[in-house]
C-alpha positions as CSV (number, residue, x, y, z in Angstrom):
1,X,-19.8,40.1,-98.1
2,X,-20.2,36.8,-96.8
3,X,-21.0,37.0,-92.9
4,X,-20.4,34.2,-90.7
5,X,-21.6,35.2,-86.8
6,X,-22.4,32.0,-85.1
7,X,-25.5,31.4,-82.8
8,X,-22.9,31.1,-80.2
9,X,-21.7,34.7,-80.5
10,X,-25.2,35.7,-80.6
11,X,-25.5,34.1,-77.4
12,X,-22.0,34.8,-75.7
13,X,-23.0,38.5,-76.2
14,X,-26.7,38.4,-75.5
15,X,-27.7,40.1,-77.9
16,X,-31.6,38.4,-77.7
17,X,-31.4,40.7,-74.7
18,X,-30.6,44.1,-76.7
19,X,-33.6,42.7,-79.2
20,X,-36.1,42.3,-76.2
21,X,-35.6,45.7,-75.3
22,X,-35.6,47.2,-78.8
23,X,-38.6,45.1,-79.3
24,X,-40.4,46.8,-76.2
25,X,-40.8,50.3,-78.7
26,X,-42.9,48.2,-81.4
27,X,-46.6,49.4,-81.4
28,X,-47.7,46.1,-83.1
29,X,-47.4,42.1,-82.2
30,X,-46.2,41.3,-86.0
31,X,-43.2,44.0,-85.1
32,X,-42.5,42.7,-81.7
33,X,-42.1,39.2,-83.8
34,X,-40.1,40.9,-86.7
35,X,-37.2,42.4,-84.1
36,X,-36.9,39.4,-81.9
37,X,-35.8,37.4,-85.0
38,X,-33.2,39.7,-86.6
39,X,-30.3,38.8,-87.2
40,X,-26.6,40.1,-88.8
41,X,-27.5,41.1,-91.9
42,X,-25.5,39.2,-94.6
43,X,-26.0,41.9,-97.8
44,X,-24.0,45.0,-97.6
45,X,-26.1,46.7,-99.4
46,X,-28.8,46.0,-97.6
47,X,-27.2,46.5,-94.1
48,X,-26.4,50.0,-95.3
49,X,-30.3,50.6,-96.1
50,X,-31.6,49.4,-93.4
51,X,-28.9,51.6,-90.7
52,X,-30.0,54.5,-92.9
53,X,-33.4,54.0,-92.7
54,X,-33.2,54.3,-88.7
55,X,-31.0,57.1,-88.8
56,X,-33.8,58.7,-90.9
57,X,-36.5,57.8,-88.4
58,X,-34.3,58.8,-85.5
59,X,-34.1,62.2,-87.6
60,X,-37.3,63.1,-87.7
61,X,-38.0,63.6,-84.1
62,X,-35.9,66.5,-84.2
63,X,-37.2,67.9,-87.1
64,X,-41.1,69.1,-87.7
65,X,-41.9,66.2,-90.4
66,X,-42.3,63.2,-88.0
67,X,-42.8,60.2,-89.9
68,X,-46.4,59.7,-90.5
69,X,-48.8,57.5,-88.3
70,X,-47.8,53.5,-89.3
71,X,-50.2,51.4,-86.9
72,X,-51.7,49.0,-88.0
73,X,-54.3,45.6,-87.7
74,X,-52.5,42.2,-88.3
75,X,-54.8,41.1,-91.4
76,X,-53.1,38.2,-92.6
77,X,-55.8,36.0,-91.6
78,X,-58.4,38.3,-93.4
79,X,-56.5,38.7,-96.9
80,X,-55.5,34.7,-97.0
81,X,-58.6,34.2,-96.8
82,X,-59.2,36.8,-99.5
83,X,-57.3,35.0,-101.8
84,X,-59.9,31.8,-102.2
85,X,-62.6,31.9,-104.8
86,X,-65.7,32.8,-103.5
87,X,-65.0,33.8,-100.2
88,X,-65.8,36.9,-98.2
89,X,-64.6,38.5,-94.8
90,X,-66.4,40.4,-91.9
91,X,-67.0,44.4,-92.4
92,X,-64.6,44.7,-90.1
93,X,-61.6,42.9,-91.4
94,X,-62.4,45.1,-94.5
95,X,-62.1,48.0,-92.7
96,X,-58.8,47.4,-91.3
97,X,-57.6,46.5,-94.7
98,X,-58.9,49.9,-96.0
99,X,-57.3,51.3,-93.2
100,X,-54.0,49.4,-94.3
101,X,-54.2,50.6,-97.6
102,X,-54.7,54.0,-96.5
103,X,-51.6,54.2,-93.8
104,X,-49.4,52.8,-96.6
105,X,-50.4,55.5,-99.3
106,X,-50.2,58.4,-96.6
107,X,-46.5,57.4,-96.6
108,X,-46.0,56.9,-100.3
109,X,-47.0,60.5,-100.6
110,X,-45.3,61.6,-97.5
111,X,-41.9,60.4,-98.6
112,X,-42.2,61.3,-101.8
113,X,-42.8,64.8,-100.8
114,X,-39.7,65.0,-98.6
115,X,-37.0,62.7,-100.6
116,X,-34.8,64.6,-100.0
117,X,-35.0,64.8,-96.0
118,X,-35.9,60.9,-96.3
119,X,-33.9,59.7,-99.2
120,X,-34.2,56.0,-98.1
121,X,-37.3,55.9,-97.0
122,X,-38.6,57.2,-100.4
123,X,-36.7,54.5,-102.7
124,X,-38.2,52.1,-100.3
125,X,-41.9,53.3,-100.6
126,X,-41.9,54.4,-104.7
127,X,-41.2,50.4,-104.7
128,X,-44.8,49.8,-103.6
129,X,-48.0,50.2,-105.8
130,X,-50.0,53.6,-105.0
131,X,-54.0,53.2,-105.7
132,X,-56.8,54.4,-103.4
133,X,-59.1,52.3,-105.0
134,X,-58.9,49.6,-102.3
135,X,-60.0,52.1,-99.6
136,X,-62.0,53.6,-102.1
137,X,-64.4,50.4,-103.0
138,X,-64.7,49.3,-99.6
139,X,-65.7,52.5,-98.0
140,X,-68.2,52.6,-101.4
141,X,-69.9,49.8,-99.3
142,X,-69.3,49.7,-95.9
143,X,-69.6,52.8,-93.5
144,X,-67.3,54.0,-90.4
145,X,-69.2,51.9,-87.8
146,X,-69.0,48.7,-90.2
147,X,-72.3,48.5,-91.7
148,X,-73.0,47.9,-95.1
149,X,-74.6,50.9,-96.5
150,X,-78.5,51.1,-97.5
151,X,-77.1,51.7,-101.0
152,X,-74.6,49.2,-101.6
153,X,-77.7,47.6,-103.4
154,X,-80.7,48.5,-104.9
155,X,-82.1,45.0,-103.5
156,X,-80.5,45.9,-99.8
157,X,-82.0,49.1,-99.7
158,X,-85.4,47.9,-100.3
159,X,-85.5,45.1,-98.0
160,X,-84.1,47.8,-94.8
161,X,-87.0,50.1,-96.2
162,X,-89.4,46.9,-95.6
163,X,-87.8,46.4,-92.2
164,X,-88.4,49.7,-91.1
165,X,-92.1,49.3,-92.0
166,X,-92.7,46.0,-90.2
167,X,-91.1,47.4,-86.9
168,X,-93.3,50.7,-87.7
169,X,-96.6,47.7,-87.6
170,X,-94.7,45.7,-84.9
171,X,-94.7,49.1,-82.6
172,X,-98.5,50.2,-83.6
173,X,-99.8,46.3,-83.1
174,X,-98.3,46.2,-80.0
175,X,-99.3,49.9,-78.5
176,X,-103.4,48.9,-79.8
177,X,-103.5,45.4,-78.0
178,X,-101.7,47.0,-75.2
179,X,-104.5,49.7,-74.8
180,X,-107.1,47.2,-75.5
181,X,-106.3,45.3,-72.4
182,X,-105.7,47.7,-70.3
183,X,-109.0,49.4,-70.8
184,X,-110.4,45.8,-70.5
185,X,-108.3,45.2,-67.4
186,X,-106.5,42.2,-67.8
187,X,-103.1,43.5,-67.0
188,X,-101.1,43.5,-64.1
189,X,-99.9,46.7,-62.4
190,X,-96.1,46.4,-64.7
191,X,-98.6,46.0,-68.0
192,X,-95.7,44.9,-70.3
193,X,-91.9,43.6,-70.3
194,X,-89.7,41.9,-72.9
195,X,-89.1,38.3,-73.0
196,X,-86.2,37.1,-75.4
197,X,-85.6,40.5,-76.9
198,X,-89.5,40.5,-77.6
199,X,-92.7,42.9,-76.0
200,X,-94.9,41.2,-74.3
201,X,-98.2,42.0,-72.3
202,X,-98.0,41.1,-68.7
203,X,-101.6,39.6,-68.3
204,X,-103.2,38.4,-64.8
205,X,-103.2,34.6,-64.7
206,X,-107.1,34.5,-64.5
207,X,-107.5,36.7,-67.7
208,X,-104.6,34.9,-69.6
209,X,-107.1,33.5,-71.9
210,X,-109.2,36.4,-73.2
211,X,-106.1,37.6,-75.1
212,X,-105.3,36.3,-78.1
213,X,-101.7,35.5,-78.6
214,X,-98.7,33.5,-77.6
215,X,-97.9,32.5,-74.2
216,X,-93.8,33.1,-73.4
217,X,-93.7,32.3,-69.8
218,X,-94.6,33.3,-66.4
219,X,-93.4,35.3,-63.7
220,X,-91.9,32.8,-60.2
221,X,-94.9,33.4,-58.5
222,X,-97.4,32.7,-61.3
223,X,-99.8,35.3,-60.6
224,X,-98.3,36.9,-64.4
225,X,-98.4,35.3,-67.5
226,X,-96.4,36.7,-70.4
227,X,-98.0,36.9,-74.0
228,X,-96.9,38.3,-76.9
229,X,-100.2,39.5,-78.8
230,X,-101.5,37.7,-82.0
231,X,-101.5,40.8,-84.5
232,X,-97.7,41.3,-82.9
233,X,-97.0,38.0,-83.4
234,X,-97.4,37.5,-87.3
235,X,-95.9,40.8,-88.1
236,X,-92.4,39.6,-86.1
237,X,-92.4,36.7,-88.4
238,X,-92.8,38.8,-91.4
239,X,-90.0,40.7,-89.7
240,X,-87.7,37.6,-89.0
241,X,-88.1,36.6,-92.8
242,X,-86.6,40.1,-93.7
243,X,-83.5,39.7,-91.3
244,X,-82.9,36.4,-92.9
245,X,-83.3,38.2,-96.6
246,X,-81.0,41.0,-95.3
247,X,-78.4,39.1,-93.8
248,X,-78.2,37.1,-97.3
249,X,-78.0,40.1,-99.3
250,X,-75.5,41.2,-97.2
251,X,-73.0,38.2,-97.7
252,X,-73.6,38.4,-101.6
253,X,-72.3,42.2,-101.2
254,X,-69.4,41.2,-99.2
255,X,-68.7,38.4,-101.6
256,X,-68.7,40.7,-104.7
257,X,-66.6,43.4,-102.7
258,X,-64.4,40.3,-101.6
259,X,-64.2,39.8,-105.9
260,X,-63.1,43.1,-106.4
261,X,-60.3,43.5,-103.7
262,X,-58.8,39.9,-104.6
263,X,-56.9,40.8,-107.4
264,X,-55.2,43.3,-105.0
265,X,-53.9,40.9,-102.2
266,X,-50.4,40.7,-103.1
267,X,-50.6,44.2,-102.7
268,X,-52.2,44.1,-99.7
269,X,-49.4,41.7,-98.8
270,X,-46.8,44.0,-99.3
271,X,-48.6,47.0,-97.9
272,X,-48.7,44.7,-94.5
273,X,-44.7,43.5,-94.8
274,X,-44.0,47.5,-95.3
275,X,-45.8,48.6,-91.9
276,X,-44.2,45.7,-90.3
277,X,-40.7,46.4,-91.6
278,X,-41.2,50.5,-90.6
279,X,-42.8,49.0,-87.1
280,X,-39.2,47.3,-86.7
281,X,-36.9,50.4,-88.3
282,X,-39.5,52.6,-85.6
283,X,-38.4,50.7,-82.6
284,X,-34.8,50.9,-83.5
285,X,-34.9,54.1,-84.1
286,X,-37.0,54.6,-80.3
287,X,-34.3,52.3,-78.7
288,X,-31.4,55.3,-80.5
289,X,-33.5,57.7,-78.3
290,X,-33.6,56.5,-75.3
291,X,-30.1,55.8,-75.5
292,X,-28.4,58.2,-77.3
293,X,-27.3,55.9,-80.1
294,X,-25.9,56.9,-83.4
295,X,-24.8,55.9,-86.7
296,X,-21.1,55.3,-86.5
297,X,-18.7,56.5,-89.8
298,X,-18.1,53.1,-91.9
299,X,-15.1,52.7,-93.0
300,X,-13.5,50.8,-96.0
301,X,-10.1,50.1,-93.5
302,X,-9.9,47.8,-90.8
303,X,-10.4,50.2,-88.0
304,X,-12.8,49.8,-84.4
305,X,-12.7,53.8,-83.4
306,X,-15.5,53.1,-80.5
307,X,-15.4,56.4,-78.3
308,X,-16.9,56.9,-75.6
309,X,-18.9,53.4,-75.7
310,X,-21.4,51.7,-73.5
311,X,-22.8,48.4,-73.2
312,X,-26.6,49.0,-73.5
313,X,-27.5,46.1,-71.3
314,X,-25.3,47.2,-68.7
315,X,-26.6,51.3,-69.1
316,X,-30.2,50.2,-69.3
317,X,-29.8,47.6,-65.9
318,X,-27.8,51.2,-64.8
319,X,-29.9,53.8,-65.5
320,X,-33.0,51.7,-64.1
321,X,-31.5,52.5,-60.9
322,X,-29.7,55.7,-61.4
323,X,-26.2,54.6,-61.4
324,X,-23.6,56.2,-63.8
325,X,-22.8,54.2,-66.5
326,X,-19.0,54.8,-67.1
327,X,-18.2,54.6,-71.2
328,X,-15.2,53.2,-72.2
329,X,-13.1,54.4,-75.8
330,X,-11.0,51.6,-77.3
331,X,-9.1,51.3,-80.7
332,X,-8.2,48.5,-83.3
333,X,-6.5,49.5,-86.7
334,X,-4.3,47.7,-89.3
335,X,-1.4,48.3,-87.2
336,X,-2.7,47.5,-83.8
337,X,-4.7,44.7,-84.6
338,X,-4.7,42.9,-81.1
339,X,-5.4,44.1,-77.6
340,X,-4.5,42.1,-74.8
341,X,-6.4,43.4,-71.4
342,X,-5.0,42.5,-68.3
343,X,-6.1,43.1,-64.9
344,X,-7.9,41.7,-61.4
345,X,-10.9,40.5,-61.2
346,X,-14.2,42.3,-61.2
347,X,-12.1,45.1,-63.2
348,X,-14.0,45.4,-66.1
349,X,-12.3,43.1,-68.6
350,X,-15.0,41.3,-69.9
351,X,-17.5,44.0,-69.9
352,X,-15.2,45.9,-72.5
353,X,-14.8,42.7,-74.5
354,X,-18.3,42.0,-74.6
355,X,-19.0,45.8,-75.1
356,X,-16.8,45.8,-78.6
357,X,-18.9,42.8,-79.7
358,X,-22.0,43.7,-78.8
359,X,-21.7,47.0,-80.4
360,X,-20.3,45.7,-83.8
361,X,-23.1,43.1,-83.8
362,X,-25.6,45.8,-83.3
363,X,-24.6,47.7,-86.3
364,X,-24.5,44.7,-88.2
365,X,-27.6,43.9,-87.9
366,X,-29.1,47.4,-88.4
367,X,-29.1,48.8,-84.9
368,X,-27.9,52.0,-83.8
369,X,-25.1,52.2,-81.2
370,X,-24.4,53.9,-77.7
371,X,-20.9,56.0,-78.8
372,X,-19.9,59.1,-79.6
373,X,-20.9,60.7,-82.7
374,X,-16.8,60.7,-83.7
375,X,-16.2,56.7,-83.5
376,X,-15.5,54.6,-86.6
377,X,-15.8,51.2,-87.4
378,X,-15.7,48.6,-90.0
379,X,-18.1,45.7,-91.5
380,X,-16.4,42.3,-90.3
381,X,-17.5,39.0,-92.1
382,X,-16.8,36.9,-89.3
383,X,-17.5,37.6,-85.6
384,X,-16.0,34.8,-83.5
385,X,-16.1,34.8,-79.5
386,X,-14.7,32.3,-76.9
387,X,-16.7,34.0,-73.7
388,X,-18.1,32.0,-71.0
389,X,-16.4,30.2,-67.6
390,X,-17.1,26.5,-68.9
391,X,-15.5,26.4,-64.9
392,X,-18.1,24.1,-63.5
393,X,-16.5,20.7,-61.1
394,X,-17.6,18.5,-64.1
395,X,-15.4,20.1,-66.6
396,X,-12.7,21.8,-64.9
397,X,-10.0,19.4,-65.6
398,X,-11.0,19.3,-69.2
399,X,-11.6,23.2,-69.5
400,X,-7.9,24.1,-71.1
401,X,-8.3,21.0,-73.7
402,X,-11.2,22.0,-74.6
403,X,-11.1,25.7,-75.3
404,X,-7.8,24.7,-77.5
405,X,-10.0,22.8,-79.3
406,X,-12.7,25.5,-79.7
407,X,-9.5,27.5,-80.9
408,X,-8.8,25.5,-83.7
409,X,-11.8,25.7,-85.3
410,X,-12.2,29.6,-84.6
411,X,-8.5,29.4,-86.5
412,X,-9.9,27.3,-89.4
413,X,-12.6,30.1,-89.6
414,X,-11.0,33.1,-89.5
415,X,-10.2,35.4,-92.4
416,X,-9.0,38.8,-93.4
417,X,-11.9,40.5,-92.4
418,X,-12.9,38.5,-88.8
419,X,-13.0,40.3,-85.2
420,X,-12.1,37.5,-82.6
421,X,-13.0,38.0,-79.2
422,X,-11.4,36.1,-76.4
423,X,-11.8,36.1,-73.2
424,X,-9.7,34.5,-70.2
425,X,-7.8,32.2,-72.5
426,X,-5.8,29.6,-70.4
427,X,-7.9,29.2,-67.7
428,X,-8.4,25.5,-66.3
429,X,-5.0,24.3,-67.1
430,X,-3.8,21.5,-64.7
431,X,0.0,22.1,-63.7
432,X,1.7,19.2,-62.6
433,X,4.4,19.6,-59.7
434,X,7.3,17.2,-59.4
435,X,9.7,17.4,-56.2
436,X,12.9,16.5,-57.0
């Protein structure tokens, strides 16, 4: 299968349209990006896996296995950076790759249990690696609200034991100098506030130097000074050097737990390129819902069997304001292989042109399509289209010349397996009138 469907015809259709809207049902940005860029898909065999897998999806919301849970955190930043020697990430961006790991091995088990209600989605997950021991190693060290546990070292746990102790001194320094002077009477009615996340004794500007201590500022009027006491003072140092000492240990945790998960981020990479792949087959699938879409019978002949067809664009811009969207049934086959469809204007001529290509470019490219459940259809290589006015004043004399141009390179392009599309051929010929 060699498929040839120009940008044009991906234009002349709209079919970026039909994307936008199938892109709306993606619960993820990487998704949103993975639908707006699709395209025909070229492989047969992989066109065929891909419509099955969102005639799976679009099973399972009538059936009491609903495929499982997929969101997910973009963590492409946080496993390239993985990848280089030495490094580490946040607790967070480890959680949301343990989080990763685990969505991607619910499904590995959730398919494999039901093959045989999800055939395709079960080859495509047995394809990936199973192992908890990513989530596993990370939640070893870090807990639900992103900490590092007290345990992930032996060193850790003793300098947090420490810290405990010097806020346990910080507390009972504080409390004694602040009943000192208050029984001495050197504080203001208030007694004490915090200055830069710190206690300090409100003092009385006259006593301010019968305490010892450091002086953090003043209140606007002056009448307060602000010290933090002397005892308090060199036991928040103490405490400060501990922070440091913890915050250290904590990055040569992370580091090591950064050492351990690196051999795994090509997995991780393909864990992430599954979710956004199901995020993409999900929306499809959503978009089938809402409009009633379903996978057409493929056929090995040349046959178009579209019954009952609607142009999503048109049924969606309908529906938004409760109008009827009239479906239209139209038939190619090796015998009849042209239609010619005449009419006035405004009768609906184009819109069932563009309705047979927009469909057959949706299934191509691994969407589900608005017609009923008894149409047919076939895989073309080639989708060609001549659809537009090109009937502005600039051009109009030139309009006939150069769609016959446009036609010979359409002719040099078509095959045995093409669906041409034309519409309003002739228009903007000149005809010259001679009175004789």
């Amino acid at each position: 299968m060699n498929t040839n469907i120009s940008g044009k015809t991906l234009q002349d259709l709209e079919f970026s349209t039909v994307l936008q809207h199938v892109s709306e049902h993606c619960i993820s940005g990487l998704g949103k990006e993975r639908v707006r860029e699709i395209q025909p898909i070229i492989s047969r065999k992989q066109l065929f896996i891909e419509l099955h897998l969102v005639n799976e999806y679009l099973s399972s919301f009538q059936s009491e296995n609903r495929v499982p849970n997929h969101g997910f955190d973009n963590v492409t930043e946080s496993v390239k950076r993985l990848k280089i020697e030495n490094s580490f990430i946040e607790t967070e961006a480890f959680l949301k790759i343990a989080s990763t790991s685990l969505t991607v091995n619910e499904h590995i088990k959730f398919f494999k249990k039901l093959k045989l209600q999800f055939p395709t989605f079960f080859e495509l997950s047995q394809k990936i690696e199973f192992t908890s021991y990513i989530d596993d190693e990370i939640k070893k060290i870090i807990d639900i609200s992103g900490e590092v546990k007290n345990n992930a070292s032996s060193a850790l746990k003793q300098i947090r034991r420490d810290i405990n102790n010097i806020r346990g001194k910080i507390g009972a320094s504080f409390s004694s100098a602040l009943s000192k002077s208050i029984g001495a009477g050197y504080l203001d009615d208030i007694k004490e506030t915090v200055v830069d996340n710190q206690r300090v004794l409100a003092v009385s500007a006259m006593h301010r130097r019968k305490i010892a201590g450091s002086l953090l500022g003043s209140s606007k009027s002056g009448n307060i000074v602000y010290i933090a006491p002397q005892a308090t003072l060199a036991y928040s140092r103490e405490y400060q050097n501990l922070v440091y000492e913890e915050k250290q240990e904590v990055i040569k945790i992370l580091r090591a737990l950064a050492e351990t998960i690196r051999p795994f981020t090509s997995l991780l990479e393909e864990y992430l390129e599954y979710l956004v792949h199901t995020d993409a087959v999900g929306s499809k699938a959503k978009y089938a819902l809402e409009m009633n879409a379903i996978l057409p019978k493929i056929t090995k002949e040349k046959r178009i069997f579209f019954k009952n067809a609607m142009h999503p664009i048109l049924w969606r811009k309908n529906n938004a304001q409760k109008i009827k969207t009239i479906p239209q049934s139209i038939e190619l086959n090796e015998k009849q292989q042209i239609i010619v469809i005449s009419g006035p204007n405004a009768g609906g001529k184009s819109i069932t042109l563009k309705t047979i290509g927009l469909l057959q470019l949706m299934l191509q490219s691994g969407i589900l399509i608005p017609v009923d459940e008894r149409s047919q259809t076939y895989i073309f290589d080639t989708i060609l289209t001549d659809i537009g006015d090109n009937q502005s004043i600039e051009n109009q004399l030139s309009t006939y010349s150069y769609r016959l141009k446009n036609m010979r390179n359409f002719l040099r392009k078509c095959g045995e397996s093409t669906l041409f599309l034309i519409d309003e051929f002739g228009t903007g010929q000149t005809l010259n009138w001679e009175v004789l």
